[in-house]
N, C-alpha and C positions, 0 to 999 in steps of 0.2 A: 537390355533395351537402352539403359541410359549409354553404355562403351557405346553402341552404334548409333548415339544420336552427338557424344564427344568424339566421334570420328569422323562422321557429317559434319559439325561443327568446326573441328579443326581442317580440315581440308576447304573448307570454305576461306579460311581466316585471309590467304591470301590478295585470292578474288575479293572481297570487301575492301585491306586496303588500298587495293588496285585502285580500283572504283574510284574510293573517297580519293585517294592521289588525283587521278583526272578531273574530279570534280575541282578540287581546291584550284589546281593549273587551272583549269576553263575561267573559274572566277576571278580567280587572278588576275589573268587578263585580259576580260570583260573590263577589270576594273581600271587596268593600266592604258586600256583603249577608250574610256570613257574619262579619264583623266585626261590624255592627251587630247581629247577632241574638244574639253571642255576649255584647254589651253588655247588653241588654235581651232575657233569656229569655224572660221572661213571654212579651212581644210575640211572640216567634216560634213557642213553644210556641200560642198564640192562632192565630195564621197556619197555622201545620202542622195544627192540627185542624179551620179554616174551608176547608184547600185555598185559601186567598190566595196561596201559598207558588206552588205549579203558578204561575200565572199570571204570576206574578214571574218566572218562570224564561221562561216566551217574552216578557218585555215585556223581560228580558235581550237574549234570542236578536235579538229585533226590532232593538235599538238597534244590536247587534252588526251584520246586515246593513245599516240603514241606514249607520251612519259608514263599510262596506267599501263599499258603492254608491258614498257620494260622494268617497271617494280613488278608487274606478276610475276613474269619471268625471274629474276632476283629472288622474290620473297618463294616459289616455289625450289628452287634450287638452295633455298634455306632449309625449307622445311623438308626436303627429301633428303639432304646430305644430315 
């Protein structure tokens, strides 16, 4: 029981840092986007009223899955080779 729960376990390991990678990228640059607009009001105050802003926020979410896609990829072609 325990091998078949450290083999679940380790097949999973990828998938997790995937994740967390996406997660930290999205934070990231939630936080490099709210820097910048903190620099330059105007521009964001502009943004928030065009709803530019929305859009920003999935082309975030977007990068975020891409860069976790290709460490899964990476970290599985680790762990199978």
């Amino acid at each position: 029981m325990f091998t078949l729960m450290a083999t679940n376990a380790s097949s999973s390991t990828p998938l997790l840092i995937a994740i967390g990678v996406a997660i930290l990228v999205i934070i990231w640059l939630f936080i490099k986007t709210g820097a910048a607009l903190l620099r330059h009001p105007f521009i964001g105050i502009i943004l928030i009223i065009f709803g530019v802003l929305g859009l920003w926020n999935f082309f975030i979410v977007g990068i975020g899955i891409i860069v976790g896609g290709i460490v899964f990829l990476i970290l599985t072609s680790f762990f199978n080779g």
